[in-house]
Steps between C-alpha positions, in 0.01 A plus 500: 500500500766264628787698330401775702464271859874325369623913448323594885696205656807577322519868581368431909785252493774740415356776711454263764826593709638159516849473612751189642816467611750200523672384809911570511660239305866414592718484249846534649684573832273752666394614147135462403232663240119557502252605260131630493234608289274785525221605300394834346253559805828417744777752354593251163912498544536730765269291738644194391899667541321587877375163603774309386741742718233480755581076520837544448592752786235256748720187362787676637387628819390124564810418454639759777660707229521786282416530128697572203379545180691395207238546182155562452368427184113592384289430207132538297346106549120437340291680518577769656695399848834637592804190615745566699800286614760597794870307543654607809715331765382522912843613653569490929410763668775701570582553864617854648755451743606791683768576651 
């Protein structure tokens, strides 16, 4: 009876549609990276690849500037959950000068 409560908690836990994401780390001269974690239940790797681009473009427009993505890198993590982490650099807006 307990292996099959242990095997219930396991499987809600996995289905559960979990997911974080880590704040913008700075790791150089306008250059930063982020990560996050999805679950099955929250699109595994491509939800993770989504709310780690999600915090890196907001990190960016905090900053007043625009977002360029230099790698994206995703992988399987336990049990089931989908990691994703994003290196890009926040570069000035460019300004349009006519004339």
């Amino acid at each position: 009876m307990t292996l099959k409560i242990v095997a219930a908690i396991a499987a809600f836990a996995v289905l559960s549609g979990c997911a974080w994401q880590t704040p913008a780390l700075k790791l150089d001269n306008q250059l930063y990276q982020t990560s996050a974690n999805a679950s099955l239940a929250r699109g595994a790797q491509t939800g993770a690849r989504r709310l780690a681009l999600e915090a890196a473009n907001a990190k960016c427009t905090s900053l007043g500037s625009d977002i360029s993505v230099l790698d994206i890198q995703s992988r399987w993590s336990f049990p089931v959950n989908g990691v994703a982490f994003v290196t890009f650099r926040c570069k000035p807006v460019a300004s349009h000068k006519v004339g």
